[in-house]
Structures are given as structure tokens and as C-alpha cells.
N, C-alpha and C positions, 0 to 999 in steps of 0.2 A: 514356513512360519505358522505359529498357531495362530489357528483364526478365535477371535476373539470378538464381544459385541461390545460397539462401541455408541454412547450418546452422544448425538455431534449438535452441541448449545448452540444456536446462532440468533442474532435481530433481525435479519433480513431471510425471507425465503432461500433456499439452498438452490433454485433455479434459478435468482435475480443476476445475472451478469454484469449486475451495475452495482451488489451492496459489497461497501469497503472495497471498493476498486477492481471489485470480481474478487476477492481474495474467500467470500464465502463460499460460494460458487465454485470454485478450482478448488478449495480444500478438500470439499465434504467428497468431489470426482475422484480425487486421487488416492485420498486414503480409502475408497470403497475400492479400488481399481487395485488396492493394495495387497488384498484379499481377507482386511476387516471388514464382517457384519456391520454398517455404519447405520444407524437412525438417528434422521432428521429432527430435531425437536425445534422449533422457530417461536419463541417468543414473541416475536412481534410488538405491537404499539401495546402499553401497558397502560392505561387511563384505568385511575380511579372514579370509584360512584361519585355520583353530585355530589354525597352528603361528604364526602370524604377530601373531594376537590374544594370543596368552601372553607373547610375546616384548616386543611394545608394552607388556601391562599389567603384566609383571615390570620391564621398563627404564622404563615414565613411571607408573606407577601407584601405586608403592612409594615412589616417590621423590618423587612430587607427587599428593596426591590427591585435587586440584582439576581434573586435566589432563579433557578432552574427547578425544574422537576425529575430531569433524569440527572442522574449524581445522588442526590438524598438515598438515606436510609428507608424512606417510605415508598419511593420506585421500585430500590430494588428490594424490600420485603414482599409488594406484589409480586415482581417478576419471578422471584423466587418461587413462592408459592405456585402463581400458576404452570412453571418450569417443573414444581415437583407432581402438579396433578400427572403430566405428561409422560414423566419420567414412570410413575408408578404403573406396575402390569409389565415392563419393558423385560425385565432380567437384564441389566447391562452388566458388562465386567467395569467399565472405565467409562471417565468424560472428558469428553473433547470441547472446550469451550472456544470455539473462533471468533472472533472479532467480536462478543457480548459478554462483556467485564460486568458493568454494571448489572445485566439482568442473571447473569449468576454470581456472583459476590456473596448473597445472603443463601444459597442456595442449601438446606440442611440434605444431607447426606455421606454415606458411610464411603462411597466409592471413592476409587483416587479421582482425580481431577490433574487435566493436563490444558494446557492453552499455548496459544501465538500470542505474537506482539511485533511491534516496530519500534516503542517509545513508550515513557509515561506521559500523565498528563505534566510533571512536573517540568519533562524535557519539550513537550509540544509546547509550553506557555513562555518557557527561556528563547525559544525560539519566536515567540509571540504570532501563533495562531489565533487569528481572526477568534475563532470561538473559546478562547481564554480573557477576552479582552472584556474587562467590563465586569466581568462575573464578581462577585460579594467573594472578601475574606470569610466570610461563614462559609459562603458553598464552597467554598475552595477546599479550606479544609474538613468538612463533611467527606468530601467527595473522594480526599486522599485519604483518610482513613480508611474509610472503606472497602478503596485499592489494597493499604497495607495489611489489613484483617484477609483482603479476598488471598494476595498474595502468599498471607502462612499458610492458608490450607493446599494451595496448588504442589503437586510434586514435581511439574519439569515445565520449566516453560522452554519456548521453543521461538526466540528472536532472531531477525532477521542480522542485526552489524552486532559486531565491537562496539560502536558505540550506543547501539540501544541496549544491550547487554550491561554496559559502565552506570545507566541507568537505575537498571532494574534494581542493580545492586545500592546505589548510592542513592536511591528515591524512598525505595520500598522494601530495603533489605534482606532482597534475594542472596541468599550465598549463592557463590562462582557454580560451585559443584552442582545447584538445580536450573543451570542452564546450559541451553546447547544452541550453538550458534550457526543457522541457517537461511540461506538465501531463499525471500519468496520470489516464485516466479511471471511470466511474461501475462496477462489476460486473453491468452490466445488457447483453443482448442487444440491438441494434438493433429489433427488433420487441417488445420489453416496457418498452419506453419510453412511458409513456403521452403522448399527445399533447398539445401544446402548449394548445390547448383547453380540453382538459379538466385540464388543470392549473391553470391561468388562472382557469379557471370552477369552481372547486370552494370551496362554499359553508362560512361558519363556524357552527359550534351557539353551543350555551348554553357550552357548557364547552370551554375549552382541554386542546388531544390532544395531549400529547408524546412522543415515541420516541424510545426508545434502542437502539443497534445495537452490540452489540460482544461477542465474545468473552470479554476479559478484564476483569471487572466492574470489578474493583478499579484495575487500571492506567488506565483509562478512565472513574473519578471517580463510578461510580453509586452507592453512597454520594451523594455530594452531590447526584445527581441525586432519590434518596427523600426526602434533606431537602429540598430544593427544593420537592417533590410537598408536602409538610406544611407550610411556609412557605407556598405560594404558596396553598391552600385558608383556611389561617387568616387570611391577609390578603380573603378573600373570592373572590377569581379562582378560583371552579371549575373544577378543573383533575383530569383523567386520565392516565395513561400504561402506556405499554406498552414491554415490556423482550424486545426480542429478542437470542437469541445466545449466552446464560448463563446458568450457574445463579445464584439466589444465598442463601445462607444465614442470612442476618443478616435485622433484623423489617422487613418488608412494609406500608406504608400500606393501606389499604383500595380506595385509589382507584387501586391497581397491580396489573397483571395480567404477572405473568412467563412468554411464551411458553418458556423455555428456548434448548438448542442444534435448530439448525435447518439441515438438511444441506440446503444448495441444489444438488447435485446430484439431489436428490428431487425429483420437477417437483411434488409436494402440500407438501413444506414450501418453496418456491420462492416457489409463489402465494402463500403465507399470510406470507412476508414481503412480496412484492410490495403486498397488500390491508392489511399494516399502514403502509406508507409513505404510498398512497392513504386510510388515514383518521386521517392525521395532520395537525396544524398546524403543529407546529416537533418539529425534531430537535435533540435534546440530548445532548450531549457532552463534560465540563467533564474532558475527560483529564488525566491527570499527565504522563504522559510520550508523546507523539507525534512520527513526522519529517515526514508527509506527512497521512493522515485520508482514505482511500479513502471509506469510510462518508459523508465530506460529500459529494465526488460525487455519490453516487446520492439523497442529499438532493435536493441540487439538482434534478437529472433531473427529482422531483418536485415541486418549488417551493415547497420544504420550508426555510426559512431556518434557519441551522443554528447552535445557542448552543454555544459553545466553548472553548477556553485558548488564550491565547497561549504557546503552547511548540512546541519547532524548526520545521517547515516549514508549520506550521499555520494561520497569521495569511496566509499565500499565497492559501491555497486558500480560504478563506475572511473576503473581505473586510468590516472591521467598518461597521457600521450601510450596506452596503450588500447581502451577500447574508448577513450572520447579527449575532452578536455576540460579540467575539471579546474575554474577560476576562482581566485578568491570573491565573497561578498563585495567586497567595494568596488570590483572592477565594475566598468561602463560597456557603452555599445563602443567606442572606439577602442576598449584591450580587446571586447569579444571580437570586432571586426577581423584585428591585427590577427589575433589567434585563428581564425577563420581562415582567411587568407592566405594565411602563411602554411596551412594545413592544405587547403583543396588548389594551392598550386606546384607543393609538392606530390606527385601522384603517386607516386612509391610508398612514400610513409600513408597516404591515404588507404592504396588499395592495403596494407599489411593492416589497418586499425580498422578496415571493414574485417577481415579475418578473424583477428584477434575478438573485435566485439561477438561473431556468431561463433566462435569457438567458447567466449563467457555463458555466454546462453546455452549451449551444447552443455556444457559441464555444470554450472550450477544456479544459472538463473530461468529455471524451467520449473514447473511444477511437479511433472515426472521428480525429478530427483527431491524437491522436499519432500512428497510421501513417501517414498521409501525409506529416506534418512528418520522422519520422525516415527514409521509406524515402526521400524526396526527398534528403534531409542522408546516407542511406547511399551512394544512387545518383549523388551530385554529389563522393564521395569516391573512388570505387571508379573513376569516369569519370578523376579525376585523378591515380588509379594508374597506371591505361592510358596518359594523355598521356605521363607522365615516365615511360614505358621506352623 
């Protein structure tokens, strides 16, 4: 492969393990590991001068007091800007923009320009994400324009489903042909990947282990996950779980142990979700609103079958009665129990849907395989730059 240099755009530092789900992080590893020349460029927090913040918040503030600062035209003009002092001196061939739309959007330059995605914002807000709620019809459509302008200049984007893909095209009008459609992978290191083996081989108790991974307890169904935990004991299925990633405030079953938030940039709280994945049996997740579900990755990774919603790109990554089980939005804790149950007391179909899930992960829910697919699809575009001068 031609080695090629590439600008890799990000908001969060490229060592942060926690920005965008790790997905900054694992990108910028993979495609260097690819054997592109990759530089870092991190935007970062973009604050305008005082004089310039008063200005903003007397003209959009006053007048709208739903408005945002990041979305607007005037964010990303800065972000732009200071993205281009960075850029300058570099020699790149190409840009790789990860997870920061906004702070390249206005970004002036001759090179091509390539990006990821999971969803627009038009598909996060149908689905009613927390952080669409509220927000002014001005900033709304400020903010999709923007997308749609960043959109024309981009040459390939690089989405994770079918259905953020349906998106990109029916939001922001991508045609079909400037995308290609790729599984992001698990938040794990190549060497903390427990071994196939011992994934395989990893024995069931008396009582069913469940885990829960997420941040935002609520958006992410745990609620249903605690009734579930009290359904599924009353039905007799002895059943545990463990709650990683969040607080939560509302009453606690007996048989639940809430580790909280857990900074995996601390290699001690790192482990201790690593050791809760390893002594689990299924991973539970009966989200409200999701585009993609990074967290079932790294299920998989483990061989961890993963209970789930059917909502935006989710039914992808995780296929039903083959690596999890994948319920409609309306179901409750009494279909998820039934589903539950009727899974971890068939052993057979279980041990075959632990397979099936680390054989998904094996093949294309790992990060390995999206660099290679996309630095192949960057380097088989950038070759056909060269041809046509």
C-alpha cells in the first residue's frame, strides 16, 4: 500500500479513551497501524475572545435563548481557522475528520477530505436524544446547514449501518456511491482482548450474570434492566447483575451491585471493567434511543450475547437470535425476562449465540478490520486522484 500522510481532525485528544466512546482513539491506532503517515491535529475547546462572546450572546442570546455555541457558523469559523494554523507546514495528502463535524465544516482547503459517522443529527433527534431537546428552530437549522455544506465538500464517508447510511443520503444528500458501509469496532486494545479460548471455555454457575454498560442510565433503558433483575428472580431464574458506567438514584434490587462511573483511562478502573465483562453471561441493554451500540462490540469481543432494542442502527450490530436478542421498543421487563429465560435455560442455543457473537467481533466488529477497509477505500481514492490530473 502506498504510504500516504494523512491529517487526522479530532475534538478530543487522540490518547483520550473516553472521547466519542473511544472511537477517537481506536481510529487514529489503526489507521497509523495501517501503515499511513497519520498526524494528530485536536482542536479542542474553541472559546471565542470576550469581546466576541458578548457580541454572540447579546445578538443570539437575547433573541433566542435556546441557541448553542457549538453548531453556529461562528464556532465553526473559529475552529476552522485554528484547524488551519495546524494544518499549515504539515504537507498532507488527505483528511481524515473523526468524530469533529462541526470543528471542520468551514475548514478552507484544497485537500480531499474523508470522515466517519453513525447518524445525523436529523436521525439522533427522531430518535429524541437528550441533546436535541430543547434546542431553537434557528439553531436547528443553522446547524444542519452547515452539515449539508460540510457534507458537499467530503469525498467518502465511512458509516457504520444501513441505516445511518439511509440517512446520510435522505438528511444531507450524500449519494449511495460516496459511501461505504462499515462496522466500528469494540473499545478494547488488541492485547486485552481475551482469547478466543477462553471465551469459548468459560463456564456457567448456578445463577445468571448480567451487565450493564453505559453512561446514561436512563437513555439506555436500566430502569428496565432492574425490573427485569426482579421479574427474572421471581420467576425462579437466579439471576445477578452488575451496573457499570453510572450513577443511579432510583431503588436497587438486592441482587445488583452498581459499580458507578469508571474512567478507563485509569488502567485500575480499566481492569475492573475488563473482570466485569469476563464474569458475565449476557450483556443487557434495552436502550430507548441508540444509532450504533459500541458497548455490544465489546460484548461480543467477550462472548457475551447481547439483549437489546430494536432502534436506529442497533438491529445491525447485533443480530437477533444469532449473537443476542434484539426486542421491539415497546417491550417491558416482563417480554425481556420471558426472552431471557427462555434463552439461558436452553444451553445449547446459548452456548451456539456465545460463538456466533465472538465469531461477529472476529470478523467485523473490531477495529483491526475498519482500518484496513477504510485506509484501502482511502488509498484506492486518493490513487484515483493522481490518475485524473
Amino acid at each position: 500500500m502506498e504510504r500516504y500522510r494523512i491529517a487526522y481532525i479530532s475534538a478530543t485528544p487522540v490518547t483520550d479513551r473516553l472521547g466519542a466512546s473511544g472511537a477517537t482513539y481506536q481510529m487514529f491506532s489503526v489507521l497509523k497501524a495501517s501503515g499511513m503517515d497519520v498526524v494528530p491535529l485536536c482542536c479542542g475547546q474553541v472559546r471565542p475572545s470576550w469581546i466576541r462572546r458578548m457580541a454572540w450572546w447579546c445578538g443570539r442570546r437575547l433573541l433566542d435563548r435556546n441557541a448553542r455555541w457549538k453548531g453556529t457558523w461562528a464556532y465553526s469559523r473559529l475552529a476552522a481557522r485554528r484547524l488551519e494554523r495546524l494544518l499549515a507546514g504539515q504537507h498532507c495528502d488527505a483528511i481524515f475528520v473523526g468524530m469533529a463535524g462541526w470543528d471542520a465544516a468551514l475548514l478552507r482547503t484544497v485537500l480531499p477530505v474523508y470522515t466517519t459517522g453513525d447518524s445525523t443529527m436529523l436521525q439522533c433527534s427522531r430518535l429524541g436524544y437528550a441533546s436535541y431537546r430543547g434546542v431553537s428552530e434557528h439553531w436547528f437549522s443553522e446547524a444542519l446547514e452547515l452539515w449539508q455544506q460540510y457534507a458537499r465538500r467530503v469525498r467518502l464517508f465511512f458509516i457504520t449501518t444501513a441505516w445511518g447510511a439511509k440517512g446520510f443520503t435522505t438528511d444531507l444528500g450524500v449519494p449511495p456511491e460516496r459511501i461505504r458501509v462499515v462496522r466500528w469496532g469494540a473499545n478494547l486494545d488488541r492485547q486485552e482482548v481475551p482469547a478466543r479460548g477462553t471465551v469459548l471455555g468459560r463456564t456457567r454457575g448456578d445463577r445468571l450474570r448480567l451487565l450493564f454498560v453505559g453512561k446514561e442510565g436512563k437513555r439506555k433503558g436500566l430502569d428496565i434492566v432492574l425490573e427485569t433483575l426482579t421479574e427474572l428472580n421471581r420467576q425462579g431464574v437466579a439471576s445477578d447483575l452488575v451496573v457499570c458506567g453510572c450513577q443511579w438514584t432510583g431503588s436497587i434490587p438486592a441482587q445488583a451491585r452498581i459499580l458507578g462511573l469508571l474512567d478507563i483511562n485509569v488502567p485500575a478502573q480499566r481492569e475492573q471493567l475488563r473482570d466485569a465483562y469476563q464474569q458475565s453471561d449476557l450483556f443487557f441493554m434495552p436502550t430507548r434511543a441508540e444509532t450504533y451500540g459500541m458497548v455490544c462490540c465489546e460484548a461480543a469481543a467477550y462472548g457475551l450475547p447481547a439483549v437489546t432494542t430494536d432502534v436506529g442502527g442497533v438491529a445491525e450490530v447485533v443480530q437477533h437470535n444469532r449473537t443476542g436478542l434484539v426486542l421491539p421498543l415497546a417491550a417491558g421487563p416482563r417480554e425481556y425476562a420471558a426472552a431471557i429465560r427462555d434463552l439461558w435455560l436452553d444451553e445449547q442455543r446459548y452456548r451456539q449465540m456465545v460463538v456466533t457473537a465472538r465469531d461477529a467481533y472476529e470478523s467485523e466488529l473490531n477495529w483491526d478490520t475498519w482500518g484496513r477497509k477504510v485506509a484501502a477505500w482511502m488509498v484506492e481514492d486518493l490513487q484515483s486522484l493522481r490518475g485524473g490530473r
